[in-house]
Structures are given as C-alpha cells and as structure tokens.
N, C-alpha and C positions, 0 to 999 in steps of 0.2 A: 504494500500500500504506500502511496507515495507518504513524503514526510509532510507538503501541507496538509492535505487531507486530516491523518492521523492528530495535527496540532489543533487545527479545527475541530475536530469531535471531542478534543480533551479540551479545550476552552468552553463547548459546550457542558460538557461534564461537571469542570468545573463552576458555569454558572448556576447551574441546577443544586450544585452542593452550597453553594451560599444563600439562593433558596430556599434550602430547607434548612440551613442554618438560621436563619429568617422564622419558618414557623415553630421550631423548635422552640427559638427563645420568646416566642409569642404564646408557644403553651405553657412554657413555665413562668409567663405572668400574668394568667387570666387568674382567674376567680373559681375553682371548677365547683366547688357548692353552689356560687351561686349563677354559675352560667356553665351547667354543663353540657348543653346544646354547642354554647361555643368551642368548646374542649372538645369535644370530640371531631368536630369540623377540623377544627386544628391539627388534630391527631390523624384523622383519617388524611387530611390533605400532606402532611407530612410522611408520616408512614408511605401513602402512595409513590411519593416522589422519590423517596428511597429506594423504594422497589422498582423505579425508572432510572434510576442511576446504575443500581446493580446489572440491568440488561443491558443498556448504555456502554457499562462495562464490558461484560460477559462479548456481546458483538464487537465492541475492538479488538478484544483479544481472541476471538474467530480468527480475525478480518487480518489481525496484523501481525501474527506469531506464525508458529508450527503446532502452538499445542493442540492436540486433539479433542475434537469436543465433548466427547463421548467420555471422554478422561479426566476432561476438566469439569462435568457435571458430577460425575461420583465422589467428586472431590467438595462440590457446593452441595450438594447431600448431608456428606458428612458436616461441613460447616455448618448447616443449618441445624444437623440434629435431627436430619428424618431418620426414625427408626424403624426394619422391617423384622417381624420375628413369627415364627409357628413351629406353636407348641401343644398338647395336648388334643390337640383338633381344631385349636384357633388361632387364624391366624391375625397378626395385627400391624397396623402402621400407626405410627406416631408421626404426628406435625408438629412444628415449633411453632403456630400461629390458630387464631381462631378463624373459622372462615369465613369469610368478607360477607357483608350484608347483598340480597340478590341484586341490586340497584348498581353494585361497583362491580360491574362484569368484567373488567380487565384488570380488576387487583388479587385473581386464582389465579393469574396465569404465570407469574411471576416465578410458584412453586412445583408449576408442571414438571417440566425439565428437568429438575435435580429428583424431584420422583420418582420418573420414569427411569430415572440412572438407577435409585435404589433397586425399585425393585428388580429391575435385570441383573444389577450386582448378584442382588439375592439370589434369582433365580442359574444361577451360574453357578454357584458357590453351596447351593441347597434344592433338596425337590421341593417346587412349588405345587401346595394342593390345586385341587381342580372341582369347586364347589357347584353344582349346579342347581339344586333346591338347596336354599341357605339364607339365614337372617343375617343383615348389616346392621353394625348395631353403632351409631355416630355418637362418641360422649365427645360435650363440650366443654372444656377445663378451664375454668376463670380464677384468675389468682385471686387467693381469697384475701389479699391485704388490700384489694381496689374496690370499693364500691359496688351494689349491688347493681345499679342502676343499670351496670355497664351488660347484665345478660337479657338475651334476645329472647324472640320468639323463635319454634321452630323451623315456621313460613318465613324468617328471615332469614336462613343462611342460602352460602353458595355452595349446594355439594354435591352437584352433577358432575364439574368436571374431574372435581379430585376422585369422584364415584368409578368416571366412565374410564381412567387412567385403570387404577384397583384392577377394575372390570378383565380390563384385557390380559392380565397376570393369570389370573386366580379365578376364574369365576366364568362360567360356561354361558351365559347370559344375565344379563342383571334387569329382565322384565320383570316386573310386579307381580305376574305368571308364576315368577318361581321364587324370586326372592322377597320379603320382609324387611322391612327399613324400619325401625326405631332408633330414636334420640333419648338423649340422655344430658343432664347437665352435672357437674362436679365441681369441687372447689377444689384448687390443688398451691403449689409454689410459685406456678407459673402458668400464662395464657398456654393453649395449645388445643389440640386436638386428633383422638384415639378412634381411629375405624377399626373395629373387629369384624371379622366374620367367621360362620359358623356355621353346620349341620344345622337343620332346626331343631333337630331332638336331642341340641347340646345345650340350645339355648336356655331353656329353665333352672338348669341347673347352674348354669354361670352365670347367670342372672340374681340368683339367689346367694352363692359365694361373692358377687361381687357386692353385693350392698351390705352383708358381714363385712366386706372390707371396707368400704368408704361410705361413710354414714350421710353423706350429701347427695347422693345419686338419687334422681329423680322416680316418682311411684309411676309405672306404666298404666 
C-alpha cells in the first residue's frame, strides 16, 4: 500500500480517537442519577466508535502487512476473551460484551470475526457437537456494581447474528422447528454474555443446577 495512502487512514484513525476521547471525558462529567438517558447516549456513542477504530485498524493491517487474517483474528478472540468450551453435553461461548440493543445493527458486527476464528480454532483442536433438536439458552450478565436500570428487555437485544454464527458450528438448523430459545438475566463481575446449548432433555436438569449456582438467574 502506498505510504500516502496508509498516513491518510492513520490520521483518520487518529481523529476518531480524539473523538472518542471527547465522549469519554463527557461521560465522566454528566450526572448519571440524574440524566441517565444522557449517559448512556454517551456510552453507546463512545463504545461504538471504539468499535470503528478497532476495524479501522484491523483493515490497515489487512491492507498493509503480511499478516494473515485468519491468524490475526484468533489472536483478537483471545484479546477479547471469547470463550469456546463443551463439556458434559453442553456446549458454551462466552462474550466479553452484552449484546447491543436491536436499533444498533452495526454495533454485533464488530465481534463477528474474532468469533468465527474461535470457534474454528475450537473446532480444529476439539470434536464439535452436532445438535439438531436443542435448546439455546442466552444468559445476560450485568455487573452487578452498575445500576439496575442498565438491564433490558428480552425484545431488546441483538442475537441473531451472534445466533446465526453459533448456528453454522454446532447446530444442524437453528429453526424454531427444532430449537428452543430462552433468556436469562444474571448478575456477575463483569458485562458479558453466555450462549449454551443443549439436548433438550438436558435442559431441566441444568436449568435446575444452575440456579443452585447463581441465585440471580431469572424464573422461566
């Protein structure tokens, strides 16, 4: 890639990062008791833009290296902290994020990529099951040191695409036909979000083990 080029996209980069250095220091001087409408405005317009820097990134160093991208996304997996694991019949991923309200369609997209690397790692390195009747079961993890205010409705999240990703690993079809979707909300250390899935005639019973374990899990 030529060298103007490359200077150009990194001054663009970096004006985006002074930007969100911008809403950053505008979150941390609102009022969030008493305008938490604004706070989150803030929040989400920041967080987004961070998420446009990181791709921003991600396609220069495509565009302007050798390194492979398939190489470099296992690697922003790990940084992020997706986690893929199956164990006893269930298998699960883990997100370092809650997933975006349905209205911000282009703020899932960000963790596609390093997903789809997890899971292929995984399935490299491990047999992946092959569910075909099977319940999903989406817990949403809200750090329990921030406000209640901050958890949604069901009908608000986005989790088709992180569904339809899953989907094509692990899971023989993901129609309504054959699978069971349930939600769940939890309190944990940190935001995130836990997709399990499972036989259905595993579900009751982990269902029941899991609310022995975390007393915040929501009554079905």
């Amino acid at each position: 890639m030529d060298r103007k080029i490359i200077s150009r996209r990194i001054a663009d980069i970096q004006n985006n990062m002074r930007r969100l250095n911008s809403s950053i220091c505008a979150m941390d001087s609102v009022d969030i008791q008493r305008y938490p409408e604004n706070y989150e405005t803030m929040s989400t317009e920041a967080a987004l833009r961070a998420e446009g820097i990181a791709c921003q990134l991600r396609n220069l160093l495509y565009a302007s290296t050798g390194v492979p991208r398939a190489e470099y996304l296992v690697k922003a997996a790990e940084a992020h902290g997706i986690e893929v694991a199956y164990e006893e019949g269930i298998f699960r991923v883990a997100l370092p994020r809650l997933l975006p309200k349905k209205k911000m369609r282009q703020s899932g997209i960000f963790l596609l990529d390093p997903l789809h690397a997890a899971l292929g790692q995984y399935g490299e390195e491990n047999p992946l099951p092959r569910f075909r009747e099977c319940v999903v079961c989406v817990s949403h993890v809200y750090d329990h040191e921030l406000p209640d205010w901050r958890i949604r409705d069901y009908d608000n999240q986005q989790q088709k695409q992180i569904l339809d990703v899953i989907a094509l690993y692990v899971m023989a079809d993901d129609s309504g036909l054959l699978c069971d979707a349930y939600n769940t909300t939890e309190l944990g250390d940190k935001d995130g979000t836990n997709v399990y899935i499972m036989e259905k005639n595993r579900f009751a019973g982990w269902l029941a083990d899991r609310e022995k374990q975390v007393k915040s899990i929501s009554d079905f």
